[in-house]
TILO-102524 format. One record per residue (C-alpha): residue in one letter; x, y, z. Coordinates in nm, 3 decimals. Layout:
R; a; X; Y; Z $
...
END
This chain:
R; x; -4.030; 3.434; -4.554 $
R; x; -4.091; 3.276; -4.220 $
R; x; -3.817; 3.058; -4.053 $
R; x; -3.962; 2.750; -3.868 $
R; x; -3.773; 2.648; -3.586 $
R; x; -3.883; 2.254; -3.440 $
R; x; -3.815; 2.162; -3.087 $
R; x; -3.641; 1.893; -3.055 $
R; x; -3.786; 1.611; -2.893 $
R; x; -3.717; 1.462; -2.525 $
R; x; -3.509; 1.163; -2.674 $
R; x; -3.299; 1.420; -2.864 $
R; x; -3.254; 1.639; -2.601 $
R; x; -3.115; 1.328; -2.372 $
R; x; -2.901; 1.168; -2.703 $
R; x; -2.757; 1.473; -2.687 $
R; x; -2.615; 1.450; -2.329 $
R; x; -2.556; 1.116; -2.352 $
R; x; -2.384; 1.111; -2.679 $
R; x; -2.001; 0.967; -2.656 $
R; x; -2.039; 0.744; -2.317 $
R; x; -1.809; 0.506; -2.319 $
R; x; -2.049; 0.129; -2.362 $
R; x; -1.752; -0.050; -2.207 $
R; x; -1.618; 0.155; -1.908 $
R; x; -2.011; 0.144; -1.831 $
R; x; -2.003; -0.196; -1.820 $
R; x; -1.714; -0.251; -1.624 $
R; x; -1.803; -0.002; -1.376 $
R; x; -2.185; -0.174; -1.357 $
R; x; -2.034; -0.545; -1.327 $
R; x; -1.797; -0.397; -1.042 $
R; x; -2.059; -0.219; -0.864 $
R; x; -2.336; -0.530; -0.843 $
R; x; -2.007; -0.748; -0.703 $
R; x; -1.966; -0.410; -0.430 $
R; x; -2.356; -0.425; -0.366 $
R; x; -2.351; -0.849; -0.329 $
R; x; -2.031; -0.816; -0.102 $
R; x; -2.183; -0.553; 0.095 $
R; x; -2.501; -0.681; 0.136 $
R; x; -2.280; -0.986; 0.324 $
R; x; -2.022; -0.854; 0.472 $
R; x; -2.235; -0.574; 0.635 $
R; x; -2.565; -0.692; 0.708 $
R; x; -2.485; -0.670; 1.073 $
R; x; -2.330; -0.327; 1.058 $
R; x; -2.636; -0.071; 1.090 $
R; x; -2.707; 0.101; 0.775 $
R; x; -2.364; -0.004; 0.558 $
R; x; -2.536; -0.175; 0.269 $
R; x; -2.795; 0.114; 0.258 $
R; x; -2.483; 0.389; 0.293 $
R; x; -2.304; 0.190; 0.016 $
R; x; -2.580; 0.204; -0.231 $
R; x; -2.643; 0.578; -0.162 $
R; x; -2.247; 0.608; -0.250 $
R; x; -2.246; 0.422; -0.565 $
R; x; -2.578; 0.653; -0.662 $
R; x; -2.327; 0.958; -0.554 $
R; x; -2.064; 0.855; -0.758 $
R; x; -2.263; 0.775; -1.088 $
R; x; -2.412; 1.127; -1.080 $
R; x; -2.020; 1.244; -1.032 $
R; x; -1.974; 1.037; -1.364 $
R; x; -2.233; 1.190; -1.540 $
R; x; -2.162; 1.552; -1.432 $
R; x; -1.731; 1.525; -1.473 $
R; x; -1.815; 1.352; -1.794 $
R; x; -1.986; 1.662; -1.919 $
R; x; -1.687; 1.837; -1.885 $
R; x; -1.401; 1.889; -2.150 $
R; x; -1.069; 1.795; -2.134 $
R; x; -0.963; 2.128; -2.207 $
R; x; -1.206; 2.300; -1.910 $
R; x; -1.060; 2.059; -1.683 $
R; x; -0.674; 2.189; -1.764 $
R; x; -0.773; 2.520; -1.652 $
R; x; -0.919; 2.414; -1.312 $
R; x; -0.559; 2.200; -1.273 $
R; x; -0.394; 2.500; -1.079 $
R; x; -0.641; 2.602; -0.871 $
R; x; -0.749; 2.274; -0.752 $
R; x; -0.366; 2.168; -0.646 $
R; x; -0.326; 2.465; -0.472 $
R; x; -0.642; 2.411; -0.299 $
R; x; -0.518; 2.082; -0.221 $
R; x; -0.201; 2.186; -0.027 $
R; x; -0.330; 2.471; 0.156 $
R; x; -0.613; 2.218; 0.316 $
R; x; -0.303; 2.001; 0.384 $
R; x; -0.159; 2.249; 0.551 $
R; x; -0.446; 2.355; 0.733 $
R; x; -0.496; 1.981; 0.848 $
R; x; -0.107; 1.995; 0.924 $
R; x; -0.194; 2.301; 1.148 $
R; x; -0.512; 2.245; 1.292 $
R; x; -0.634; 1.901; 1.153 $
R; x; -0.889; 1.671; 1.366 $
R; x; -0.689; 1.389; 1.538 $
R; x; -0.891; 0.996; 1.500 $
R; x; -0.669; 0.728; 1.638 $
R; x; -0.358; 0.887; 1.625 $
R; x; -0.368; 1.028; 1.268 $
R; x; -0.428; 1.407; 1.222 $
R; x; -0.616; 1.361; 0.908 $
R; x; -0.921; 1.539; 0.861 $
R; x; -1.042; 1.891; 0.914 $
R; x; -1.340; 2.051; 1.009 $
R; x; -1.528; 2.310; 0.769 $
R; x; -1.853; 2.312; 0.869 $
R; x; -1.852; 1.976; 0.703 $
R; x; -1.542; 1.679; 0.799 $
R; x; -1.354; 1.649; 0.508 $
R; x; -1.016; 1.438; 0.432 $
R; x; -0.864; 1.726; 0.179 $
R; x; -0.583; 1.423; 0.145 $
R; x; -0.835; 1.230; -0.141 $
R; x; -0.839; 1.567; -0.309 $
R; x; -0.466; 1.545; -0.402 $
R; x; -0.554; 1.159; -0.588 $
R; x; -0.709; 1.356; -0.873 $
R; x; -0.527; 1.721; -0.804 $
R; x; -0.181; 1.556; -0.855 $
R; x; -0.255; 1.431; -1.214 $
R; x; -0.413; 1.705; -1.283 $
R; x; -0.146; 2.017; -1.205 $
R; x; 0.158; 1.741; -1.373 $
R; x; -0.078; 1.679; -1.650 $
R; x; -0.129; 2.096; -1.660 $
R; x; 0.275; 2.102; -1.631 $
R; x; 0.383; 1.876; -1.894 $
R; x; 0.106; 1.992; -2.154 $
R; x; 0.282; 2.360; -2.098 $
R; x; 0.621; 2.202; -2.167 $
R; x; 0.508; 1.975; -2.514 $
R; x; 0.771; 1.990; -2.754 $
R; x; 1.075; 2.126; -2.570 $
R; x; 1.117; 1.914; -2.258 $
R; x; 1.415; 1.886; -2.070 $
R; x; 1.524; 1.760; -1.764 $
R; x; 1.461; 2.048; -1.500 $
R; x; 1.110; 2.083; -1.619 $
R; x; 1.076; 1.702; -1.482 $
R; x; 1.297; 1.857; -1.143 $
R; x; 0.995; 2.051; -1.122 $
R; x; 0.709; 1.793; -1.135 $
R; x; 0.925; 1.590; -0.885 $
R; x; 0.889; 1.894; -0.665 $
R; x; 0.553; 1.935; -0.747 $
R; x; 0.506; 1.590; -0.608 $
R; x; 0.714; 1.570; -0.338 $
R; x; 0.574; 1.855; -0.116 $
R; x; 0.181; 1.669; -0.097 $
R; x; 0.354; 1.348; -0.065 $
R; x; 0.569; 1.417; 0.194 $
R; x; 0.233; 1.638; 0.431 $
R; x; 0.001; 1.333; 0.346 $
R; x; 0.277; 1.075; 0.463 $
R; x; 0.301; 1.322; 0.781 $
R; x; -0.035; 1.251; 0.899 $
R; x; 0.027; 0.956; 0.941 $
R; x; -0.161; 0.810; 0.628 $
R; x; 0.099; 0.605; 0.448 $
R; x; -0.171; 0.446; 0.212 $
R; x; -0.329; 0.757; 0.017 $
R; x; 0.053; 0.902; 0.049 $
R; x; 0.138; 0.584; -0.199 $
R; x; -0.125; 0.652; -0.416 $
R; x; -0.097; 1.027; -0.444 $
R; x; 0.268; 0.916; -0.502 $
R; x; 0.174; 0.638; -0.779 $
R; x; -0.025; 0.907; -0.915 $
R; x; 0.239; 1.164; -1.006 $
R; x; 0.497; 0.902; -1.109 $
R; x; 0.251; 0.764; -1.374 $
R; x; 0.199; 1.127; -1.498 $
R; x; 0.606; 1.165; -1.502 $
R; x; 0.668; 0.822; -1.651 $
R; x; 0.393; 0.827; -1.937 $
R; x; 0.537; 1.198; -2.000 $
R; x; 0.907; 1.053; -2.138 $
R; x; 1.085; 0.960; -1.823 $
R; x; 1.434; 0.805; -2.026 $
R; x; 1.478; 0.494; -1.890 $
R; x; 1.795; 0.584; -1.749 $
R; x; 1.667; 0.703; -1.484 $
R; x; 1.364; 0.411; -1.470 $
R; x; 1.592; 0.110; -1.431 $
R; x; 1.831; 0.201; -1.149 $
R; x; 1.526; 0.328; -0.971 $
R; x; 1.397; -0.035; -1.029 $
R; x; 1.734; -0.218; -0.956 $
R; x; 1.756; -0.007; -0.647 $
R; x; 1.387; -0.147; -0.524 $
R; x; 1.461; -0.508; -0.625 $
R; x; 1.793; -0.479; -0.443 $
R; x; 1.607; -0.310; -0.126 $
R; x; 1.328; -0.588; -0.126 $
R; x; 1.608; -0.885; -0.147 $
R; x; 1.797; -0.742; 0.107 $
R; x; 1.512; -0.683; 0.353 $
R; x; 1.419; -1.051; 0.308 $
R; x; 1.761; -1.189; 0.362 $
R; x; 1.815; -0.994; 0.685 $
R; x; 1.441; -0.987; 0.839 $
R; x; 1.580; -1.149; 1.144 $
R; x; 1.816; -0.876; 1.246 $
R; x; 1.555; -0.577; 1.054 $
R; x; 1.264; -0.684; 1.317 $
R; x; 1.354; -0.802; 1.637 $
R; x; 1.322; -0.451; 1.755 $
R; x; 1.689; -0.376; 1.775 $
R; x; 1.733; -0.144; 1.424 $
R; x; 1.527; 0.137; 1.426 $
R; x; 1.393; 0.197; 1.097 $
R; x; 1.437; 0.507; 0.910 $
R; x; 1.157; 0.704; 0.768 $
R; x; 0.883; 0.499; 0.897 $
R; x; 0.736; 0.493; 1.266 $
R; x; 0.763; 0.197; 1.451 $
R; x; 0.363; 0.087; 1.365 $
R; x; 0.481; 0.098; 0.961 $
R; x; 0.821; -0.128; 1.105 $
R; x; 0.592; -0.377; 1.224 $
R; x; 0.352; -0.398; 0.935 $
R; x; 0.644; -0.480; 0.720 $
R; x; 0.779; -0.745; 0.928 $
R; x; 0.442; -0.866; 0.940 $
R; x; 0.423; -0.936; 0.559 $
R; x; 0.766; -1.113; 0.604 $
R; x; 0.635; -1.371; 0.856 $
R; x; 0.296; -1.326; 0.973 $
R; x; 0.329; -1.626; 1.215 $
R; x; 0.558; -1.470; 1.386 $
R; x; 0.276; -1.330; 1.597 $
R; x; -0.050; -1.494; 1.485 $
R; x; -0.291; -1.389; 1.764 $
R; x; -0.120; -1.037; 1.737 $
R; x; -0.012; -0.820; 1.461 $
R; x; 0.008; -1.106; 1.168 $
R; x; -0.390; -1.189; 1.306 $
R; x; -0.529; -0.978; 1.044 $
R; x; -0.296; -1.115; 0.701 $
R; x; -0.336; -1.488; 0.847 $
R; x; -0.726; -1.472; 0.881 $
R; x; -0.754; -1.300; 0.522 $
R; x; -0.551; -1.570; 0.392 $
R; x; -0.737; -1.825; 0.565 $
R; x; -1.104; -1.693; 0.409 $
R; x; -0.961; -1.665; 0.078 $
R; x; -0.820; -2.018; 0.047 $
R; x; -1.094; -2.157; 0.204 $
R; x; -1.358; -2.035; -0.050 $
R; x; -1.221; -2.295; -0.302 $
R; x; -1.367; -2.307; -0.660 $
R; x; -1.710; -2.171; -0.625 $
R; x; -1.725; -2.080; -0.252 $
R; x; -1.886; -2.111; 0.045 $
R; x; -2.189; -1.943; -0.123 $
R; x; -2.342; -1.578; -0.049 $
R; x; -2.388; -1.529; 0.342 $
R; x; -2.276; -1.806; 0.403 $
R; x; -1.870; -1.726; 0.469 $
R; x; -1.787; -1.848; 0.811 $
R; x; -1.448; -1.640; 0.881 $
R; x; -1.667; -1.336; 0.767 $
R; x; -1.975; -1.394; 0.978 $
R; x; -1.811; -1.537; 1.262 $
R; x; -1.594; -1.198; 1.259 $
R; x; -1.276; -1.336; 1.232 $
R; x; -1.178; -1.110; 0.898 $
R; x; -1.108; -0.780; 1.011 $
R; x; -1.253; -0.465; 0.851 $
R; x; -1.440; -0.687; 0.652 $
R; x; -1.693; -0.410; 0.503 $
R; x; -1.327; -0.183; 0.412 $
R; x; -0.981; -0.320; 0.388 $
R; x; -1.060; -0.685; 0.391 $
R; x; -1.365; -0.733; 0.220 $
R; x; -1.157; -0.881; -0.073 $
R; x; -1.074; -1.156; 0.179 $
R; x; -1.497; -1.188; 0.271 $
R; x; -1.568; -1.171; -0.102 $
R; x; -1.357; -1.507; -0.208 $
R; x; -1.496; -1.684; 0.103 $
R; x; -1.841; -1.684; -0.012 $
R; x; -1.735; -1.650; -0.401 $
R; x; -1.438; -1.846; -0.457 $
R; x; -1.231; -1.892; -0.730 $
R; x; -1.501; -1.828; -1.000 $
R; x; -1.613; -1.524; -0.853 $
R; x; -1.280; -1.371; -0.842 $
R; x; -1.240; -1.416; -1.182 $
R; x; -1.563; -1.229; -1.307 $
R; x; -1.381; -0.936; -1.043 $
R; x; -1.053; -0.971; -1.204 $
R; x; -1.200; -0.976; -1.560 $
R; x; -1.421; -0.661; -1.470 $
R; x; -1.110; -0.425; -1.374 $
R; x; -0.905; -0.566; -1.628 $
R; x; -1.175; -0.446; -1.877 $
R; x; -1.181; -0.119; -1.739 $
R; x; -0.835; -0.076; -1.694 $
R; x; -0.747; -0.183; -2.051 $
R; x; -1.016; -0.005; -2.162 $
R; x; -0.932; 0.311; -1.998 $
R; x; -0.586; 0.284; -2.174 $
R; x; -0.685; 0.247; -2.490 $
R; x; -0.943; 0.576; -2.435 $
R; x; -0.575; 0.769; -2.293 $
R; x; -0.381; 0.625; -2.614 $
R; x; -0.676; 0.791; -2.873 $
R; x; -0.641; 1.096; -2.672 $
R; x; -0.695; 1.412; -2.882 $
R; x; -0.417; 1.608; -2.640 $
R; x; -0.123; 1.555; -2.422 $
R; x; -0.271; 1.691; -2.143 $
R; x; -0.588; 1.469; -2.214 $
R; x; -0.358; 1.124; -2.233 $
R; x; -0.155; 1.202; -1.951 $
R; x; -0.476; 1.252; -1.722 $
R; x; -0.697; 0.927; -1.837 $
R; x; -0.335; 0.717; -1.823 $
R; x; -0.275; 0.830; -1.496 $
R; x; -0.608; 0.788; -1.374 $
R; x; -0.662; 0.474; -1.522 $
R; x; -0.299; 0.351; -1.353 $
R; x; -0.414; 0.491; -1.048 $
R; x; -0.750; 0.246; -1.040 $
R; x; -0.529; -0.004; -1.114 $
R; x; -0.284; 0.074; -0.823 $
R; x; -0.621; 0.088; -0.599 $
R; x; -0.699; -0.251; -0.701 $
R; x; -0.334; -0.455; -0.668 $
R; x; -0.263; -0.306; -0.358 $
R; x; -0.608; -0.407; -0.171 $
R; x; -0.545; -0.742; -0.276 $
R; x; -0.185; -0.760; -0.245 $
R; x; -0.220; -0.658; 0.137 $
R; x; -0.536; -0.907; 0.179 $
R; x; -0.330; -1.239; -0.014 $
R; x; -0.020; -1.156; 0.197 $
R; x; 0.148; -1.024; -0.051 $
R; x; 0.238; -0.646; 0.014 $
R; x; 0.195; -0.457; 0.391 $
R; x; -0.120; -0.324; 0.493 $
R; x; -0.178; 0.016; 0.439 $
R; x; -0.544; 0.113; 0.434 $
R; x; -0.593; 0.107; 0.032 $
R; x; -0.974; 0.021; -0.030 $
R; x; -1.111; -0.189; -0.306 $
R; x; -1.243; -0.030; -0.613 $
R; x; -1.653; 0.024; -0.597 $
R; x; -1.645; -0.305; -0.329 $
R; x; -1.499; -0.134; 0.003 $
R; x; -1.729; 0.116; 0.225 $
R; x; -1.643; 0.451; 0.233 $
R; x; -1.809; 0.751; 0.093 $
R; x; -1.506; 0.982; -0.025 $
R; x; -1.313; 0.702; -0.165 $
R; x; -1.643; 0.641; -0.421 $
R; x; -1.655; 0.943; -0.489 $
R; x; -1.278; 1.009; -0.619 $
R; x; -1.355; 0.703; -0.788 $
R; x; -1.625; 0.833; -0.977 $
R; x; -1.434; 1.112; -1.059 $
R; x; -1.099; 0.934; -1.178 $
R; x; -1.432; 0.728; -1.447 $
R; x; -1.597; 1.071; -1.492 $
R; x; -1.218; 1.215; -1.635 $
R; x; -1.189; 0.898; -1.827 $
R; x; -1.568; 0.928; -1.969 $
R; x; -1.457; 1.303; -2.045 $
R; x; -1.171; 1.209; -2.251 $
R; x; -1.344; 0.939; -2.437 $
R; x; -1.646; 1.178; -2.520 $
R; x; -1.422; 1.437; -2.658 $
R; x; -1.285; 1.197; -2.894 $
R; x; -1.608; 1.056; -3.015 $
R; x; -1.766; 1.435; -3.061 $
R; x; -1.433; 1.481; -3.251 $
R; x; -1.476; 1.242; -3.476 $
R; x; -1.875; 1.297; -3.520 $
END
């Protein structure tokens, strides 16, 4: 008897790769990333090869998403270890003998420049996620002692640097890990009370905080001003509250349907700061407005939404607590560039989801989708 074996066609071949892709993280992802291209294209027209650099990073990242995505859940819990420890020796190493840029020691030389810092936004989730899979079913309260610990230590090199910014969101990024684990509340609200009550008393004494006569403690006198900034930015308007007043100026100003694409008068008339990186939130509602802003907003709040609902349907712990943390951690990305750029919270270098320049921020970013693509895959080719 002969056994016929038939080849399976091209189309087959690729079905079978692309089997399980999420449609709507896809779509979220495509809708952010023609907004990034259109804001890019404005904002940085003047700045050599930005637009061009952008559009090579978005290409880098999508190939990051399809290659991560490839990868299951259960491959990436071994590599959890490994990569954190990686992680904090490079911090070290940057900590020891780490390139210095404008008086931050963040980067370090290896025959390429690399900022090992980014490598801790996806390494954190991954070694708590690791952790807390390990201790499923029989958790108790030193085994969360530990993940604190396991958090601190990065935290505390990356805020070091100084790089306050990616030392929030490496922070935001463990705490989402610990909290979606089974934090008890107990400890949740007092931690929150304790904030509010911070925030309200900051407010109420500003005056006495930043006149220069308190020093501060645990932040450097550049961090003391950026918070006093957010407080009153008037208080020095052609100094350090130049960059929240112009942001806030641009974004009121683009009205319902704005100013209309290149044609943003704060942006092109260089008033917005960092208006291809931090700010271009600020460059974007110029020349969008209100209407435009909404199509952003609705495009991250599908993708955020959507990326909880993929960590919910999660066929493991270790699988939910990843895509909830990384989907949180997109989310964090997003509030905080627009927070700083509306006036609402300091500025601290976060960049804007798929919109802001800067090649290794894409690039976690298209990791953090990859993981979430991962997770959603394995749940489909579960179920199939």
């Amino acid at each position: 008897m002969t056994t016929i074996f038939v080849q399976p066609s091209p189309w087959q071949r690729a079905r079978a790769v692309l089997i399980g892709f999420d449609a709507t993280l896809l779509l979220a992802m495509g809708v952010l990333a023609a907004l990034g291209l259109a804001a890019m294209y404005s904002a940085g027209y003047d700045h050599g090869t930005r637009f061009v650099d952008h559009g090579r990073n978005m290409l880098l990242a999508l190939a990051v998403v399809f290659v991560v995505a490839q990868v299951p859940p259960h491959k990436m819990e071994r590599l959890a270890v490994p990569l954190y420890t990686l992680g904090l020796a490079l911090l070290v190493a940057v900590a020891l003998f780490g390139i210095t840029r404008k008086g931050a020691t963040r980067w370090l030389n290896v025959g390429i420049v690399l900022q090992p810092s980014e490598v801790m936004k996806i390494a954190m989730p991954l070694m708590l996620a690791w952790w807390f899979q390990k201790r499923e079913g029989h958790l108790r309260a030193g085994d969360f002692a530990v993940a604190a610990a396991l958090l601190v230590l990065p935290v505390v090199l990356v805020a070091r640097q100084p790089d306050l910014g990616t030392a929030l969101l490496v922070l935001a990024a463990g705490l989402y890990v610990i909290f979606f684990a089974g934090l008890s509340w107990k400890i949740v609200a007092p931690l929150g009370v304790a904030a509010a009550a911070g925030i309200v008393t900051l407010v109420v004494a500003q005056d006495a905080l930043c006149d220069g006569s308190v020093r501060w403690p645990l932040l450097r006198e550049y961090q003391q001003n950026r918070v006093c900034t957010l407080l009153d930015p008037a208080r020095d308007p052609l100094g350090k509250g130049f960059h929240i007043l112009q942001g806030m100026i641009a974004i009121g100003s683009g009205g319902l349907a704005g100013k209309g694409f290149m044609q943003g008068t704060q942006t092109h008339l260089e008033f917005i700061p960092e208006r291809t990186t931090d700010f271009i939130f600020a460059a974007f509602c110029e020349e969008f407005g209100f209407v435009g802003v909404a199509i952003l907003l609705g495009a991250f709040t599908g993708l955020i939404l959507r990326g909880l609902v993929i960590a919910a349907e999660a066929p493991t712990a270790f699988a939910r607590l990843l895509a909830g943390a990384v989907t949180m951690g997109i989310f964090t990305y997003a509030f905080v560039n627009m927070g700083m750029v509306s006036g609402i919270l300091p500025v601290v270098g976060v960049p804007l989801p798929f919109v802001s320049y800067g090649g290794t921020a894409m690039v976690t970013l298209g990791l953090g989708i990859g993981i979430l693509m991962s997770v959603a895959r394995s749940r489909q080719l579960m179920r199939s």
